[in-house]
C-alpha positions in Angstrom: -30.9 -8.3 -31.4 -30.1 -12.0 -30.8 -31.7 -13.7 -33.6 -30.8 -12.5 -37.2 -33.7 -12.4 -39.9 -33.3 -14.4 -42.5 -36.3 -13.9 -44.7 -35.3 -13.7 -48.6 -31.6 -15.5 -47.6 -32.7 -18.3 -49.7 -33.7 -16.4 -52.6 -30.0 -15.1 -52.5 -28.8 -18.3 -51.8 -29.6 -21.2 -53.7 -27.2 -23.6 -52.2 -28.2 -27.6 -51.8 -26.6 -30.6 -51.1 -25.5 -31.1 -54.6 -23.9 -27.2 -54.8 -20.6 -26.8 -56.1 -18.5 -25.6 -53.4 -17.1 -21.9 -53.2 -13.9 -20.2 -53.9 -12.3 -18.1 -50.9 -13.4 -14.8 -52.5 -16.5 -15.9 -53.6 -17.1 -17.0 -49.3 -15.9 -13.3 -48.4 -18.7 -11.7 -51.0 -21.4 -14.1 -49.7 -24.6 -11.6 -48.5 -25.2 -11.8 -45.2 -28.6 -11.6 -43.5 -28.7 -9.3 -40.1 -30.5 -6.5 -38.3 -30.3 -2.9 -38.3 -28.1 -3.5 -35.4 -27.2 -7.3 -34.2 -26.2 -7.0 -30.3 -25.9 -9.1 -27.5 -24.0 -11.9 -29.5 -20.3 -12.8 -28.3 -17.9 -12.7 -31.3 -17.9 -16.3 -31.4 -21.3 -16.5 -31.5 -21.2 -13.4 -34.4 -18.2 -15.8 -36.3 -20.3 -18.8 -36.3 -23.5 -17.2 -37.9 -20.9 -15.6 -40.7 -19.5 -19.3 -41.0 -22.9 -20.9 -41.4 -24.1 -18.2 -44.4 -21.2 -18.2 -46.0 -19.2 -21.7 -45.9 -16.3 -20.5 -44.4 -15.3 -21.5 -41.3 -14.3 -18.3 -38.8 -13.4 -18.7 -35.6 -11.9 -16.5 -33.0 -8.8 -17.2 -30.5 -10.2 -17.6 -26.8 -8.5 -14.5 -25.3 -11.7 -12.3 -27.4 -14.2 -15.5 -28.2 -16.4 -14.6 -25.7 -16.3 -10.4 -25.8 -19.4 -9.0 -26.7 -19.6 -7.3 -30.0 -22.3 -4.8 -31.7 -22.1 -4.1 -35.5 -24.4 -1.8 -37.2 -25.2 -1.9 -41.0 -28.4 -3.2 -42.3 -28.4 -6.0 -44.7 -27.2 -6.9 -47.9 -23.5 -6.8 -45.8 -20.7 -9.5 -47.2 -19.0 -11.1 -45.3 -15.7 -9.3 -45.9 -17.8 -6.0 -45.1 -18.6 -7.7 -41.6 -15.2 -8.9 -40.9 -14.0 -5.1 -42.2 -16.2 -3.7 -39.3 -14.9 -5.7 -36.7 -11.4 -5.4 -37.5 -11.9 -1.7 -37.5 -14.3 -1.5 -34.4 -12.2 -4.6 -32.1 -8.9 -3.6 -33.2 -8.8 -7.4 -35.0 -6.5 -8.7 -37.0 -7.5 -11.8 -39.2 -4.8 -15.2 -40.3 -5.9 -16.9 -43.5 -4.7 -20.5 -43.8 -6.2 -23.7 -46.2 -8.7 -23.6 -43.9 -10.5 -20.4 -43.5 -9.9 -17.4 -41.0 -8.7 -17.3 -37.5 -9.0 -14.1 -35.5 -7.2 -12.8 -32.5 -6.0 -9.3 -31.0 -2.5 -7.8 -31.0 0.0 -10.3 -30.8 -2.5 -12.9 -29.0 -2.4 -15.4 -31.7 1.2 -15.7 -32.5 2.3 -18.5 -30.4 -0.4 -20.7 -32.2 1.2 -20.0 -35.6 4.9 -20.9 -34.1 5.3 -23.7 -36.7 3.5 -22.7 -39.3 0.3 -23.1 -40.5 -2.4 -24.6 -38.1 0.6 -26.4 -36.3 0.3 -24.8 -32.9 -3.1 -24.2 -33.0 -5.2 -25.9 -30.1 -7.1 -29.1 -30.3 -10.6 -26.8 -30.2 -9.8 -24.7 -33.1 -8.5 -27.9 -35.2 -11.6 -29.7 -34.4 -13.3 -26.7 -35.6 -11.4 -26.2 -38.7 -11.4 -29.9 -39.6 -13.1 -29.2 -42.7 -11.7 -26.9 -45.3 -13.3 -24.2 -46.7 -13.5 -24.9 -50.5 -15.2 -28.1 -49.3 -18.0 -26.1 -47.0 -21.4 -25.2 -49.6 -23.0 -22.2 -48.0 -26.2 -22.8 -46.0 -29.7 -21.7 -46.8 -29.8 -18.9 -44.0 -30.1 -20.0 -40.4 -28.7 -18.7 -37.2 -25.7 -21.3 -35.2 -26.8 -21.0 -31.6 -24.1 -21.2 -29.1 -22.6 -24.7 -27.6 -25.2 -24.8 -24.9 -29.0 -23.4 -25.3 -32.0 -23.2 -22.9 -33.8 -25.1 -25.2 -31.8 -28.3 -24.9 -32.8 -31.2 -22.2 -31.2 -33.3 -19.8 -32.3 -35.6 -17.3 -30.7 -35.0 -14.0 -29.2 -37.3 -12.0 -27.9 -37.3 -8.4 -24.4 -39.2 -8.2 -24.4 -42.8 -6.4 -23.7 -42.4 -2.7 -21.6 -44.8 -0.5 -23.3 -48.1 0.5 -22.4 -49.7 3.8 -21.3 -53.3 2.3 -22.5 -55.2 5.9 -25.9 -54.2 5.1 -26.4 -53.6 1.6 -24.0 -56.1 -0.1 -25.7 -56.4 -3.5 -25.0 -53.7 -6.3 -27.3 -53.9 -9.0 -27.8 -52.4 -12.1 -28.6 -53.1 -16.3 -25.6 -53.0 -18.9 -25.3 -49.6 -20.9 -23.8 -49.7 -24.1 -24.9 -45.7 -25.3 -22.1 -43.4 -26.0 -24.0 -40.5 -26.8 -22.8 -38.2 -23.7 -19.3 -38.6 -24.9 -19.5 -37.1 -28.2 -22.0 -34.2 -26.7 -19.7 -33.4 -24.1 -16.6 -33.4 -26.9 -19.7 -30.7 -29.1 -19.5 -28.9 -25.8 -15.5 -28.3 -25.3 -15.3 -27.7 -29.0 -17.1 -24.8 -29.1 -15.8 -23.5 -25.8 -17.4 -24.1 -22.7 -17.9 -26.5 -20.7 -21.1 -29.0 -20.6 -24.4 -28.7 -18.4 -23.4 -31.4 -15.7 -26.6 -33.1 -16.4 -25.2 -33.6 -19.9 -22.8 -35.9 -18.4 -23.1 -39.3 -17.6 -19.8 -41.0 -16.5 -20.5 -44.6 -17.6 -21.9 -43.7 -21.2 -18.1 -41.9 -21.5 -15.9 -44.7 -19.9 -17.7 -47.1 -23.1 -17.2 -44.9 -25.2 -13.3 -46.3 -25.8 -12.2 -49.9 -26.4 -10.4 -51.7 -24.1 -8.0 -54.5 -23.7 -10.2 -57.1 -22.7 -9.7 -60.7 -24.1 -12.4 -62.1 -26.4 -15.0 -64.7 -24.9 -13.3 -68.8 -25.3 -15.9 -70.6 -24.3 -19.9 -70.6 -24.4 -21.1 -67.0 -22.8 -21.0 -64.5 -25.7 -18.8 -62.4 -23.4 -15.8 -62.7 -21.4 -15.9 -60.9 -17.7 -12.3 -59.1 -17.0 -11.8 -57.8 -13.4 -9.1 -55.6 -11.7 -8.8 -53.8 -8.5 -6.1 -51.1 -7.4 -5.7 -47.9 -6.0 -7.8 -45.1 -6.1 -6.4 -42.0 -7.5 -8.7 -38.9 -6.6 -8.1 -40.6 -2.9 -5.1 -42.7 -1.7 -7.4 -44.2 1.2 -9.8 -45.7 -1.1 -9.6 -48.7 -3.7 -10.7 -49.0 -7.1 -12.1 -52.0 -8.3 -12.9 -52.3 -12.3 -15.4 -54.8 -13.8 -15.3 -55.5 -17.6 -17.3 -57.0 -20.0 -16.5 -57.7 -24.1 -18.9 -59.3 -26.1 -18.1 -61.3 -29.0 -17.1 -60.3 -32.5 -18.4 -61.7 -35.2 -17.2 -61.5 -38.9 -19.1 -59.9 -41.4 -20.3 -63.1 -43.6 -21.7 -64.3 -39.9 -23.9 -61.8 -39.5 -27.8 -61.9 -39.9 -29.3 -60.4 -42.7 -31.4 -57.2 -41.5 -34.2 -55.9 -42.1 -33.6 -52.4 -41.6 -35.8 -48.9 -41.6 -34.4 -45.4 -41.4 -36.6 -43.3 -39.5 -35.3 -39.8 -40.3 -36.7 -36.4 -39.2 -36.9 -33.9 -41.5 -39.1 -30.9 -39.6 -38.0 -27.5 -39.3 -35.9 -28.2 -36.6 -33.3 -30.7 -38.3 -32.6 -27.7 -41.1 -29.3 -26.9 -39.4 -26.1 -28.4 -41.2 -24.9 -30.6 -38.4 -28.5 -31.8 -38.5 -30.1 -33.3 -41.7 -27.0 -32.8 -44.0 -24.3 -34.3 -41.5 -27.5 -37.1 -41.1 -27.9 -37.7 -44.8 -24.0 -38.1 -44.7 -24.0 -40.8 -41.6 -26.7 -43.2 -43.3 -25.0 -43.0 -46.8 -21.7 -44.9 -44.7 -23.6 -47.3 -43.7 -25.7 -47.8 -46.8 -22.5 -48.5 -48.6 -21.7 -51.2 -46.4 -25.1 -53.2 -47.0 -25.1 -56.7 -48.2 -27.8 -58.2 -50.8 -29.3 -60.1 -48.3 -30.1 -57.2 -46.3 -33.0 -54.5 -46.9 -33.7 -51.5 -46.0 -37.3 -49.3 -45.7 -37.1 -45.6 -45.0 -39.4 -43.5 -43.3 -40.1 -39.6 -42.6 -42.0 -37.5 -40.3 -42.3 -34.1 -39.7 -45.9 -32.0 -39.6 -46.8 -36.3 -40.4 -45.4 -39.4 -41.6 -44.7 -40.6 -44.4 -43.1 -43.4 -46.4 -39.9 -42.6 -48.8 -38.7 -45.7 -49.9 -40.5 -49.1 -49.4 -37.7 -52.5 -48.5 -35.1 -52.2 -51.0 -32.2 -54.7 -51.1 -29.2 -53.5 -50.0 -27.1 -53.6 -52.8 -29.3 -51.5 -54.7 -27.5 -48.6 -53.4 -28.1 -46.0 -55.7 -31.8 -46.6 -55.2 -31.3 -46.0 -51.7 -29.0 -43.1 -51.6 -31.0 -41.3 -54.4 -33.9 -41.5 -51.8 -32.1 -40.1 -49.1 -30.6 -36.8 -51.3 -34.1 -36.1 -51.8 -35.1 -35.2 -48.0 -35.2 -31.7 -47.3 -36.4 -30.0 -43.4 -39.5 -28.4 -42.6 -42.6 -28.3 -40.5 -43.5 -29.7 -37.3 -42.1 -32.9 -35.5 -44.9 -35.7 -35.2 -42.0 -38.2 -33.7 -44.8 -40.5 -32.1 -46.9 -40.7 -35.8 -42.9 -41.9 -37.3 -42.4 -44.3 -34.9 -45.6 -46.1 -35.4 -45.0 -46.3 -39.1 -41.6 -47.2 -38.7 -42.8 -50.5 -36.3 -45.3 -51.2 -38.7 -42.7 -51.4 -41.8 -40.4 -53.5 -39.6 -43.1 -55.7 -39.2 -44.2 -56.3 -42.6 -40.8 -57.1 -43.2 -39.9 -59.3 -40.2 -36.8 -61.6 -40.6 -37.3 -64.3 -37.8 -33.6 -65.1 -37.8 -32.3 -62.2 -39.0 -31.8 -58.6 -37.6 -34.8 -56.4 -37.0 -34.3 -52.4 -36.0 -35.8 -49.3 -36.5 -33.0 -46.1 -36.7 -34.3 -43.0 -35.3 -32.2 -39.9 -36.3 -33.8 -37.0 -34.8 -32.6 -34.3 -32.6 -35.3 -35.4 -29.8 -37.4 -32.6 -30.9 -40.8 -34.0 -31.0 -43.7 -31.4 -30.3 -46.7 -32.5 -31.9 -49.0 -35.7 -31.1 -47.3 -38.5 -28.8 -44.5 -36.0 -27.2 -44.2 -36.5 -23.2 -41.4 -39.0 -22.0 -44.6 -41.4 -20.7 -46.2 -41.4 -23.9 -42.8 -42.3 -25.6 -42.3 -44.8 -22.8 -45.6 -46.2 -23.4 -45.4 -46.4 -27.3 -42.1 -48.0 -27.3 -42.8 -50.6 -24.7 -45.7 -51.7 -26.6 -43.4 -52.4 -29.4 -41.1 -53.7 -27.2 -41.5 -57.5 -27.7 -42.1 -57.1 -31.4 -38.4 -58.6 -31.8 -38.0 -55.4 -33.6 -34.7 -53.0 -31.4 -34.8 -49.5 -31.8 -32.0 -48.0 -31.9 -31.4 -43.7 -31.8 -28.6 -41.3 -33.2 -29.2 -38.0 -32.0 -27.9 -34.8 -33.7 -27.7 -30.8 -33.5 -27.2 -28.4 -30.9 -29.3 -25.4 -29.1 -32.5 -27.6 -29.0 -31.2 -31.6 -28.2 -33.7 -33.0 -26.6 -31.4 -35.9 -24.8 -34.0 -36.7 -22.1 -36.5 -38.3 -24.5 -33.6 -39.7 -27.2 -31.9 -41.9 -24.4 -35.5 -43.1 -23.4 -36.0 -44.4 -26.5 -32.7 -46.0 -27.0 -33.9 -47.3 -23.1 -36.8 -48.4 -23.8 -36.5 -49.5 -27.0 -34.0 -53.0 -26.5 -31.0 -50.6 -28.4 -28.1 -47.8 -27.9 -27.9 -44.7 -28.1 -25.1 -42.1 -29.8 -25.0 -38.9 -30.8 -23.3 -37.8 -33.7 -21.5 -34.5 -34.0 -19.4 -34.7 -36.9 -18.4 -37.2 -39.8 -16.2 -39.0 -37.9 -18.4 -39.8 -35.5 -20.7 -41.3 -38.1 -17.7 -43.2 -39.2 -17.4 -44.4 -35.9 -21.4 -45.5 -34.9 -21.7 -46.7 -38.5 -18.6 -47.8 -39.8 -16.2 -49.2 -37.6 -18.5 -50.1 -34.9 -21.7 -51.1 -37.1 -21.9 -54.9 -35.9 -22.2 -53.8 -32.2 -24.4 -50.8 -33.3 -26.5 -53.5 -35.2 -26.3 -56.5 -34.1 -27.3 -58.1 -30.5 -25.8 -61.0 -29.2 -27.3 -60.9 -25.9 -30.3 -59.1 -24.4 -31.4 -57.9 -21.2 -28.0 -58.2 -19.7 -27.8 -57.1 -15.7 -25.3 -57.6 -13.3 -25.2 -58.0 -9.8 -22.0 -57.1 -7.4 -22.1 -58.3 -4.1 -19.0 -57.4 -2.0 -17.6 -59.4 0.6 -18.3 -57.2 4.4 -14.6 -58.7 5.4 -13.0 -56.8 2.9 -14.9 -53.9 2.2 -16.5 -51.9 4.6 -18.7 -49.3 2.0 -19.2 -49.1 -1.7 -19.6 -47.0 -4.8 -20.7 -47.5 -7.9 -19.3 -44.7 -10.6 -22.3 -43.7 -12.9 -25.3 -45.7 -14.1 -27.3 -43.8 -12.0 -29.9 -44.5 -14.6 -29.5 -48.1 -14.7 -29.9 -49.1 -11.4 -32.5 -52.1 -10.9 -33.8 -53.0 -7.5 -31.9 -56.2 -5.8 -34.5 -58.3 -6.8 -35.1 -57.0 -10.2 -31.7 -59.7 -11.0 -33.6 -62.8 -10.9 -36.9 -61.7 -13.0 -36.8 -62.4 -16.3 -39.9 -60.0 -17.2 -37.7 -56.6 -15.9 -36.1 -55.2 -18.9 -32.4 -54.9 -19.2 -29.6 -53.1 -21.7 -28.6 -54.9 -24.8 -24.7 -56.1 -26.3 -23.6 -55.7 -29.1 -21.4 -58.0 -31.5 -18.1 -56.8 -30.0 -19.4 -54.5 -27.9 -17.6 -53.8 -24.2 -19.1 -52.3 -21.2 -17.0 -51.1 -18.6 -18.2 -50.1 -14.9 -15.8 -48.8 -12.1 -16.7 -49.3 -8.0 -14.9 -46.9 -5.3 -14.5 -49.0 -2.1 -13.5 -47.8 1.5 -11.1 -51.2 3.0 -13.2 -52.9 5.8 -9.8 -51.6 8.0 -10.5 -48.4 7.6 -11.3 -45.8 10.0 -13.5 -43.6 7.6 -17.4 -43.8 8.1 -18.6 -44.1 4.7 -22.5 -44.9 4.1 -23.0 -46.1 7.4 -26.2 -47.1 8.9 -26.6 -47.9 12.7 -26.4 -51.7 13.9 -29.8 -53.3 13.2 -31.6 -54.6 16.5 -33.3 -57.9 15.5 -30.6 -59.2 13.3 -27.0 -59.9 13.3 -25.0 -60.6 10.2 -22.9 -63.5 9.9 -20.2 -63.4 7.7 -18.8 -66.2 5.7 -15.0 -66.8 5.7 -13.8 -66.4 2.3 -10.8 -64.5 1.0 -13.3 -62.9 -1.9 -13.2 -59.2 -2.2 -16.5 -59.5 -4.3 -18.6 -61.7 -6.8 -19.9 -60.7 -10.1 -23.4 -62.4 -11.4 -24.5 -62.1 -14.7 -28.0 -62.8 -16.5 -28.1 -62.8 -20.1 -30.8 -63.7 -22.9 -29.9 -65.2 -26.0 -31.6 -63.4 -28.8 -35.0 -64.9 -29.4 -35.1 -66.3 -26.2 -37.0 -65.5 -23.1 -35.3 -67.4 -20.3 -31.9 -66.1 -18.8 -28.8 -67.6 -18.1 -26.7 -67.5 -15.2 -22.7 -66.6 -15.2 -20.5 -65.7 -12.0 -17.2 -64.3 -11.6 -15.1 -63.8 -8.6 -12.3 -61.5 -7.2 -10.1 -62.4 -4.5 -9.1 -59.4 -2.0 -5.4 -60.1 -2.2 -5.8 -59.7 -5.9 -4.0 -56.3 -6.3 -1.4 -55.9 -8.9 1.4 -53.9 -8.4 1.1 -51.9 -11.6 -2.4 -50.7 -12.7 -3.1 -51.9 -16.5 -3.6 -49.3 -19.2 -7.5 -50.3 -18.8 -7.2 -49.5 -15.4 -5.6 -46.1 -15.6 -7.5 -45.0 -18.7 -10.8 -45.9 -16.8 -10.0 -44.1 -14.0 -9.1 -41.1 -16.2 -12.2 -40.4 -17.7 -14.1 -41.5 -14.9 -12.1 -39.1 -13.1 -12.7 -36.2 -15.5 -16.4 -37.0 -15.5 -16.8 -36.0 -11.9 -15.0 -33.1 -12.5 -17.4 -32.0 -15.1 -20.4 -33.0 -13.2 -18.8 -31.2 -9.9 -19.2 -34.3 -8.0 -19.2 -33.8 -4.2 -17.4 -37.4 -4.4 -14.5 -36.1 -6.4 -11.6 -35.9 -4.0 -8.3 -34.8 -4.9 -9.2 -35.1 -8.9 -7.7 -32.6 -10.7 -7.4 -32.2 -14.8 -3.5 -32.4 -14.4 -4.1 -35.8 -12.5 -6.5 -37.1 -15.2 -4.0 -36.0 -18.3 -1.0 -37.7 -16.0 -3.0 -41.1 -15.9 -4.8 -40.7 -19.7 -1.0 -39.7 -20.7 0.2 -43.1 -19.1 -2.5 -45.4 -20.9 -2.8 -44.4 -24.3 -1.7 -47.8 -25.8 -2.7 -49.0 -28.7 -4.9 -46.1 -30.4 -5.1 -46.7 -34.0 -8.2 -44.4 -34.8 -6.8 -41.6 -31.7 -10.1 -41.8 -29.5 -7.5 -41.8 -26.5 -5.5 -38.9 -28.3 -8.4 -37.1 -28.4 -9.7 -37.5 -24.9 -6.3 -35.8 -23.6 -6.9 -33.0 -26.0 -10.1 -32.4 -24.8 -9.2 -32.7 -21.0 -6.6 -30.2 -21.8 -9.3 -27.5 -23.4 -11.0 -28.0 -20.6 -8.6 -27.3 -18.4 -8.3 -24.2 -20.1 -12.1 -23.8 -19.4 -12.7 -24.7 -15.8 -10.2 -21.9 -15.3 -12.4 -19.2 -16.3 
């Protein structure tokens, strides 16, 4: 039986927010709520429900995480009884550390106790363990579904193909700022498999990190870095990287905002990496709120509602208070929220200051305005309100990341998902002026490579950014947004005009003949920008000389190529050449640089899990 009933769990568990946390023994004599008989669950998948009644964190080794396991013994069972049935049924043995309970099979788990403690254990079961268990308030009964559920959505996309550069020169496509597949693809390896390639969109993972890019000096609100070099999934082929980093701006420069939290709180977002890791990501940034700034919050579940009318930011305990008091339940009317949170912006409208809605939701909308061309529709009608929208997904086993990066999309804002404090820290702490605050709107770019130099084309992700040629030059065609400090990195895989490959070829047209230009160009980059408030773009253009090749890729190079590298792998990308994970850890491994909060660290950790993975 795959779902466990929880009915009277609550009665025997009062925990809430404000719980005190449990001792060790208390977590093993926590009740837990199952079947007669619970089948068709792998162990981890029987850990992870025990973790989520009890508070502490269990997790298995991978050599057994993914056996199948059937315990009989109707409820109340504790947790210790459950673990005792295992041990005696598997043959298990169980490690305790500060940080709950690993368990593993004969001698399987030694090596990862080599030096003591949690030393040696792998970058999956540390992320997993992060938390300790003292710290962990036991959960009002729900089941944890696995990494990856039917019930979760993707939008699929077909990878960018070679383009013949003689007859289709121009590469066009809209700036993307979200880094929402990153952190879901990181969910993914954590909890041991790897992602639906759908899940995975390359260019929303190469901005993910920070690069080395200089800062804008003189009057675009961006500086334009390019680099070209070798490619490394295939020594034939070229790479060519374009970057862009927007300008940072001190706190005491930034507008005041005018800010409304739209939170949902239906049934769905019960879950404790759902409303509670939610709650914890807009108390960071409430605490980082100036006077000047207000902020409005607003609920919807079965309907919408309003829980705190514009409150000035440095009445934070106002604020917070409001936000301790949301609890889940009931339907998801996401369409009825989003109206009400336009309509409070509005009300509220700073004309030189910094207007956005937050949506936190896990995508689940299923009552009223639910389709992606309803959404589409609401949100464009909003669209030239001045007010951005801008959407932090969370959860797992129903994400509805279709409809969240739509929003984000259509809305004039980003897009992140948020799978663990850290994260939050991230989106909302670190990063909060380029999460915030725009300093240049419908941003596209234009490539057009030079037919001497380059006889065919590829552009690596933003399959779902790509604008028609002509889409460059109007000023009514919506475009992505940048943020204050913000970068945006995109990566092109070029076949040399020398070469003898055919790559995106097209036979030679009959009542035309191009005539090429002598210029020692490899490509130019064109840029149109709004300023905020304004409706009329501006023009930038940047070029890149083909003998421009430096004999050392930089650590943006090599990084970029590493994770673009990995992202084909994960998607299974029929344009993936000779990429393998140890190639990608090799060039990661070469370019971590200057990683203060370990984003770089992390990605080889995860490559290496992965690794582990894709050799299932």
């Amino acid at each position: 039986m795959k779902k466990w009933i929880a009915a009277g769990l609550v009665a025997m568990m009062t925990a809430s927010a404000g719980a005190a946390p449990l001792t060790y023994e208390a977590a093993m004599k926590a009740p837990v709520v199952q079947s007669e008989k619970t089948t068709g669950l792998s162990l981890e998948e029987y850990l992870a429900a025990l973790s989520a009644q009890s508070g502490l964190l269990i997790v298995a080794v991978p050599e057994i995480a993914t056996m199948t396991v059937e315990i009989e013994g109707a409820s109340p069972l504790t947790v210790e009884e459950a673990l005792a049935k295992l041990k005696a049924k598997y043959g298990l043995t169980a490690k305790t550390t500060d940080k709950g309970l690993l368990l593993f099979k004969g001698e399987a788990a030694e090596d990862y106790f080599a030096a003591g403690g949690y030393g040696n254990v792998p970058a999956l079961y540390q992320s997993r363990m992060e938390m300790k268990m003292a710290s962990v308030a036991p959960s009002p009964g729900f089941y944890l579904p696995p990494a990856y559920d039917s019930a979760e959505e993707y939008k699929g996309v077909t990878d960018n193909s070679f383009q013949q550069a003689l007859t289709s020169p121009l590469s066009t496509f809209s700036i993307d700022v979200d880094t929402a597949s990153y952190s879901n693809i990181r969910r993914f390896i954590n909890l041991g498999s790897l992602p639906s390639p759908d899940a995975v969109r390359t260019e929303e993972m190469l901005n993910y990190f920070t690069y080395d890019y200089p800062q804008p000096t003189g009057g675009e609100p961006f500086s334009v870095t390019t680099e070209v070099g070798a490619c490394p999934w295939n020594i034939a082929h070229k790479l060519v990287l374009v970057g862009l980093q927007g300008k940072a701006l001190p706190v005491q420069e930034l507008p005041p905002s005018n800010l409304v939290f739209l939170i949902d709180v239906s049934g769905s977002m019960h879950a404790a990496n759902k409303l509670p890791l939610l709650k914890t990501s807009f108390k960071m940034l409430t605490k980082q709120l100036r006077p000047q700034d207000t902020v409005s919050i607003v609920v919807y579940a079965g309907a919408a509602g309003v829980v705190l009318k514009p409150t000035p930011g440095d009445q934070q305990e106002t604020i917070l208070r409001a936000l301790d008091g949301l609890q889940a339940g009931g339907s998801t009317a996401g369409g009825e929220g989003l109206r009400l949170a336009y309509k409070m912006a509005k009300e509220n409208f700073r004309r030189e200051g910094n207007n956005r809605v937050i949506l936190a939701t896990d995508g689940d909308f299923n009552v009223g305005v639910r389709s992606e061309g309803e959404l589409t529709q609401l949100i464009e009608s909003e669209r030239d309100s001045g007010v951005y929208l801008s959407v932090l997904g969370f959860g797992m086993g129903n994400v509805k990341d279709n409809k969240m990066e739509l929003l984000a999309d259509k809305g004039n804002g980003n897009y992140a998902y948020i799978d663990n404090a850290l994260e939050a820290k991230k989106v909302l702490g670190g990063q909060l002026a380029g999460t915030l605050y725009t300093i240049a709107k419908d941003v596209k770019l234009q490539v057009e490579f030079n037919p001497a130099h380059v006889k065919s084309y590829r552009l690596i992700g933003y399959e779902n950014r790509a604008l028609n040629n002509s889409d460059f030059n109007n000023d009514k065609k919506d475009a992505g947004d940048l943020g204050a400090g913000q970068a945006v990195t995109a990566l092109y895989e070029i076949i040399p005009a020398d070469s003898p490959e055919r790559g995106g070829e097209v036979d030679p047209l009959l009542y035309q003949r191009p005539e090429l230009t002598n210029s020692a160009d490899l490509l130019q980059v064109k840029l149109r920008y709004k300023q905020p408030g304004e409706e009329t773009s501006r023009f930038f253009s940047h070029r890149l000389a083909a003998g421009q090749v430096m004999g050392w890729p930089s650590e943006n190079m090599n990084f970029a190529a590493a994770v673009a590298e990995y992202g084909m792998l994960l998607r299974q990308s029929e344009f993936k050449g000779q990429s393998s994970y140890s190639q990608v850890l090799s060039l990661a491994q070469s370019a971590l640089g200057n990683d203060p909060e370990g984003y770089r660290a992390e990605f080889v950790r995860l490559v290496r899990v992965s690794q582990v993975l894709g050799e299932k």
